[in-house]
Residue, then its C-alpha position, 0 to 999 in steps of 0.5 A: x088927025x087931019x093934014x092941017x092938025x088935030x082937029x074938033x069940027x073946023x077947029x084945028x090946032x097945028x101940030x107936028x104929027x111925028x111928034x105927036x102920035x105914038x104907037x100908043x096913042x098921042x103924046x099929051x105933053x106935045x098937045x099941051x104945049x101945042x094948045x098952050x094949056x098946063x097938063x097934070x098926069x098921074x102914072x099909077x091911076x092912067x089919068x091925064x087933064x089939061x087946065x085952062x089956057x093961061x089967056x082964058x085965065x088972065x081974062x078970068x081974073x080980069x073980069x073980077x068975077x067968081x066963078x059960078x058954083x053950086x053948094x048945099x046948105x045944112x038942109x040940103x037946098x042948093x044954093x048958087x053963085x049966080x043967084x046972088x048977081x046984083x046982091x052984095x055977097x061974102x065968101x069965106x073960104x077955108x082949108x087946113x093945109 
């Protein structure tokens, strides 16, 4: 923690610190909401992970670009997204639920 915020090299993001660090640590509710990004716990297993900002998705969607990814074929050579580029490509996606 910094004066100014909570701060990575020069970025800083402006927070409350009383409202953000506990005894324990920091409360990640008041980081989300500070950075503006969605955050999912889970009690039981002691984990926490913040999603993307809503900007950084909006201009996700708005680029009309799958993201890139990597998968195996049956025989076990990768194949990626990325490679396709400029190629007509169909992507089916499943699940059961």
């Amino acid at each position: 923690m910094q004066p100014e915020g909570l701060c990575r090299g020069v970025v800083c993001v402006p927070v409350d610190q009383s409202a953000l660090v506990r005894e324990d640590g920091l409360d990640l509710g008041v980081l989300a909401d500070a950075l503006q990004r969605p955050l999912v716990t889970d009690q039981k297993h002691a984990v926490a992970s913040l999603g993307a900002s809503h900007h950084d998705r909006g201009q996700a969607l708005a680029s009309l670009e799958a993201p890139d990814f990597t998968l195996p074929d049956l025989d076990g050579t990768l194949h990626s997204l990325s490679d396709q580029r400029g190629k007509k490509v169909l992507l089916v996606a499943y699940a059961s639920w």
